[in-house]
N, C-alpha and C positions, 0 to 999 in steps of 0.2 A: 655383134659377134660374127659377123663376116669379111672375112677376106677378099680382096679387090682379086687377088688371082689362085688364091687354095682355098677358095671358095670357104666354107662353115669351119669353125674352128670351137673350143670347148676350153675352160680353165680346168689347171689338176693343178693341185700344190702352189698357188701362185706363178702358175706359167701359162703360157695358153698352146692348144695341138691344133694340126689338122683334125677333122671329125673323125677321120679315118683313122687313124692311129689309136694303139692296142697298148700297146710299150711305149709308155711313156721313157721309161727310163735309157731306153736306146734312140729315143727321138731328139732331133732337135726343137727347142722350142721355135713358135713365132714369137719377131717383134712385135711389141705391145703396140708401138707406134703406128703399126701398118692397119690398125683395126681399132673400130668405137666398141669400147669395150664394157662399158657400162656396168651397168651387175652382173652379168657373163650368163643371162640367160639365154639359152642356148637357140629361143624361136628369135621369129624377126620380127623387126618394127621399124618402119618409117622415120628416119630421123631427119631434121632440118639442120642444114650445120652450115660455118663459114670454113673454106679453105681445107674441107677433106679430115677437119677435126672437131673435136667434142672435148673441153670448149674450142672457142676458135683459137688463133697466134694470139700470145700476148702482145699488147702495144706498148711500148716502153718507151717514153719520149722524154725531154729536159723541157720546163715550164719556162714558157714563151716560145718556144720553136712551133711553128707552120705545119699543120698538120694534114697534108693531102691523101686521100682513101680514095679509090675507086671500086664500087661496088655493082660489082654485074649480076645481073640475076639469071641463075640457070634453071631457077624453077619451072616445070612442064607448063602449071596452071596458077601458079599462085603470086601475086605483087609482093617487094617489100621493102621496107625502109629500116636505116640505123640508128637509133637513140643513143646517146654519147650519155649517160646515167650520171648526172652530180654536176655536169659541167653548166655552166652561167648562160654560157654563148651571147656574152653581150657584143654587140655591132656581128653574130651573124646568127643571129634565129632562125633563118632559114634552110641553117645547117642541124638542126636539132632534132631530126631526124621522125616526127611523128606527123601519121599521114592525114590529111585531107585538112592540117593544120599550119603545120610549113612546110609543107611540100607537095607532092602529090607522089602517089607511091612509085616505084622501081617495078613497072612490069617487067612479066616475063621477055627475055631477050633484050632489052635495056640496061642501060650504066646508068650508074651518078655520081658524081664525084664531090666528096666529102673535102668542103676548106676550109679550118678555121684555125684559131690559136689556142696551143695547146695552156691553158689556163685555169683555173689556181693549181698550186702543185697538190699531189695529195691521190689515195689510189680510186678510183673508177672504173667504171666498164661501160661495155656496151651490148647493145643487144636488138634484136628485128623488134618492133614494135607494133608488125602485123599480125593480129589472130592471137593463136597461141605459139607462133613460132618459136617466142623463146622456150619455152615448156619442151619442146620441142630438140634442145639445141641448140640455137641460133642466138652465140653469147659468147661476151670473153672479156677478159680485162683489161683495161687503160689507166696505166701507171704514169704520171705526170710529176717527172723529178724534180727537186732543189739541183737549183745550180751550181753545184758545186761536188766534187767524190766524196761518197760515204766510204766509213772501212766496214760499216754492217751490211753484209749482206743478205738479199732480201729473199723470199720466198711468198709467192703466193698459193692462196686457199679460197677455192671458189666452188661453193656448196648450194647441191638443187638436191629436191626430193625427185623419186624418178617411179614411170609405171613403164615397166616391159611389157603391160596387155595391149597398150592404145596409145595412141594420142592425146594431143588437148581436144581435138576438135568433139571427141566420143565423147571424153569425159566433161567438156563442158553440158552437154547431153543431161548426161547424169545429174549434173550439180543441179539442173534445174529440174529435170523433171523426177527425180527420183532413183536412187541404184537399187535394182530387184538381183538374190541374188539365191538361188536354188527355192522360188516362191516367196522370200523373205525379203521384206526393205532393212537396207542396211542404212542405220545413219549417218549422220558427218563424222568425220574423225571430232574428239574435242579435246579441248587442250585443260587443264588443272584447273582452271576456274569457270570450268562450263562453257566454255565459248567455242562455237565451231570453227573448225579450219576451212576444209570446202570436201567436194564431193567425188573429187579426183582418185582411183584408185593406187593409192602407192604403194610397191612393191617395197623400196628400197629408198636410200640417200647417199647422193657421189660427193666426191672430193675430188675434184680436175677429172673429172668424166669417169671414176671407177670408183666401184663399189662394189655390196657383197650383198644377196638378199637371202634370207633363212625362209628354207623348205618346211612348208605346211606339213609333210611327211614325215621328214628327220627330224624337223625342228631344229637343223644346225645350219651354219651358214655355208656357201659353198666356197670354193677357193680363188677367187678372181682377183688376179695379179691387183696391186693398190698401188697408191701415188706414196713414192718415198722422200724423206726429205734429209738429205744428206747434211751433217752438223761434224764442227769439230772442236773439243773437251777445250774447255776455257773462253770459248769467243761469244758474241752475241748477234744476234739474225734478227730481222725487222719479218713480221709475218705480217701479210696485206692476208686481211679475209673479207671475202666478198658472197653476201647469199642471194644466189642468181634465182633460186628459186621463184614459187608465185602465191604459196602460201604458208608455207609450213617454218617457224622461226625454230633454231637448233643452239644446243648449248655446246658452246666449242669447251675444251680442255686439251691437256696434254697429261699424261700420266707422269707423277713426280715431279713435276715441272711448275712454279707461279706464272702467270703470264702478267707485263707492265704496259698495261693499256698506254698511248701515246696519242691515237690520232683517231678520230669517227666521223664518217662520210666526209673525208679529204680534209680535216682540220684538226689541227693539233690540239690535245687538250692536256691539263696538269697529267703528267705520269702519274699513275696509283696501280698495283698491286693486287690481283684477283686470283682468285681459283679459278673462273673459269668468265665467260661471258655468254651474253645471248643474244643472239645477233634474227632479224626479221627479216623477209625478203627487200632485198634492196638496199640492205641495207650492209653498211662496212665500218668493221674494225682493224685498226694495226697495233700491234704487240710486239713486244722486244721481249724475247726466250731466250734466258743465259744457259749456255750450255754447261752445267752446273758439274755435268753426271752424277750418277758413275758412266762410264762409257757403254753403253749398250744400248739395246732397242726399245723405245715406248711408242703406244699408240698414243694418237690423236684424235679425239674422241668428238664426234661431235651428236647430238643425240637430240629426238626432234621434243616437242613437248607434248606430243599426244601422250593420253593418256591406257587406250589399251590397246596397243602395240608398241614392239621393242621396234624403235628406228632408228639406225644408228649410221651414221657416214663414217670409215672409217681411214687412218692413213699410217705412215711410220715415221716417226722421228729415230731417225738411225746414226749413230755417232761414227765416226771415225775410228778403226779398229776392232768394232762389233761384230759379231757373227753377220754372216749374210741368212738370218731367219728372221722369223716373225717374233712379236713381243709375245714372253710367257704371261702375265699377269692380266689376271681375270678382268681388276678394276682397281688402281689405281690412286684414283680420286684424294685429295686431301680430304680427311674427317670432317664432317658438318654438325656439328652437337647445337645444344644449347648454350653450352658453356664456353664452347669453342665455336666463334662461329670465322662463317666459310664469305668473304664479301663474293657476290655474281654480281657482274654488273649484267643493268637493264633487266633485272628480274622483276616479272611484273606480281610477284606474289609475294608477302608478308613470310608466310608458313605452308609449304608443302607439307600435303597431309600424311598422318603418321605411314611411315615406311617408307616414303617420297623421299630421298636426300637429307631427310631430317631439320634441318635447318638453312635457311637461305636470311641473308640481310640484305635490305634493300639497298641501294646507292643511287 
């Protein structure tokens, strides 16, 4: 939430001000673009990023074209290297970007230059695979197309849990030695069947670097402009989702909407039909979302699996001829009964317990 020349900046209403500014309503807003905007909390934090963004440029390339990257490191004190996430790198493993393994890292004031072929098609990313750099920021996606034009077009979704107190490097601190927090040990977050996530303190969860975190005070969320996804009444869009994260797996949906699973970790599989899915760090889904309507706004929901806190990533599925607001509805969700049931894919549980979604079927 800093500006590179109006220095501190605030979100109100889904916009973001200077700090200064009183009247919103006679202000111009800032561009989103110009600032890492994260949950829009207002202190500062260290972030590691490729190319002045969070995440970095999307790479979008046709499967089999040459793909040259040079990567300079501006970092003051820290090495780093690029991992290309899913890709094979047969005949060049020494492009594969993990350190003291194929390579040797990207110190500071160094270049390296990233050669290989863009291969199999299918969506990926990339990320530092220094430290916690990626925790950090330091991530983006790598889309590797069929050769040939699609008429759907495509939108990505690229989902990290996020702490605005620290870093990875604190919180791995924590993870091992224990979080104390007003005299008190706090435990791991844990997910629906007892299993712990890790010991990272997370505020919040983005959608392409923005999100919203709810005030321990209010209890409500604050307003920090969200990632929109522009749709128009009758056509169909391919959604690449990718979870950059490093621990926390999140249940995507869309309100009103079926999603038609297509493709996981860059390969195609039988189309089938979901309410929602549940996707792990690293891991990636694509989805084909008919634009069914009615015409108007839904969130996109994607919601973590802990169990005592609300964590929710949020974003907007906005159609063609909508208002330019936010979605009114609470929650959305297709019904989950017993009698009616809801397919999730990769849900790793039989039955959430009573009150939980009610019912889930495995696939």
């Amino acid at each position: 939430m800093h500006h590179p020349t109006l220095r501190a900046v605030y979100p109100h209403d889904g916009k973001l001000y200077r700090y200064d500014v009183t009247n919103t309503s006679a202000a111009t807003p800032i561009n989103v673009s110009e600032v890492i905007v994260a949950d829009g909390f207002e202190g500062y934090k260290l972030v590691t990023i490729f190319n002045m963004t969070m995440p970095g440029p999307d790479i979008i390339v046709y499967e089999g074209q040459r793909l040259i990257i040079t990567v300079e490191n501006l970092l003051l004190s820290e090495a780093v290297t690029v991992h290309w996430h899913g890709l094979h790198q047969r005949g060049s493993p020494y492009m594969d970007g993990v350190p003291f393994v194929t390579q040797c890292p990207i110190n500071p004031g160094s270049s390296f230059r990233y050669d290989f072929i863009a291969a199999p098609k299918g969506t990926f990313w990339y990320h530092s695979h220094m430290g916690g750099q990626r925790s950090d920021g330091a991530f983006g996606a790598l889309i590797i197309r069929e050769n040939y034009d699609s008429s759907i077009e495509d939108h990505i979704i690229q989902l990290q849990e996020w702490s605005h107190h620290y870093g990875t490097n604190l919180a791995l601190r924590h993870w091992k030695g224990g979080r104390i927090v007003d005299r008190a040990f706090v435990r791991s977050p844990q997910t629906l069947d007892g299993s712990s996530l890790n010991f990272m303190h997370i505020d919040s969860a983005l959608i392409n670097g923005k999100g919203r975190y709810k005030s321990k005070e209010t209890n409500d969320y604050n307003s920090t402009p969200l990632q929109v996804y522009n749709v128009r009444m009758g056509r169909q869009y391919r959604f690449r989702s990718i979870n950059a994260g490093a621990g926390y797996p999140f249940r995507v949906s869309v309100d009103n909407h079926m999603l038609t699973i297509v493709a996981t970790d860059g390969y195609d599989v039988r189309p089938m039909e979901y309410e929602s899915f549940i996707i792990h760090p690293g891991e990636r889904y694509d989805f084909i979302l008919n634009a069914s309507g009615p015409a108007a706004n839904y969130w996109i929901r994607s919601q973590s699996l802990q169990v005592d806190k609300e964590l929710i990533a949020w974003a907007i599925l906005h159609y063609e001829g909508a208002p330019d607001e936010e979605p009114t509805s609470n929650s959305n969700r297709i019904p989950c009964t017993s009698s009616s049931k809801c397919y999730v894919l990769n849900c790793p549980y039989r039955y959430y317990p009573g009150g939980r979604a009610h019912y889930l079927s495995m696939t």
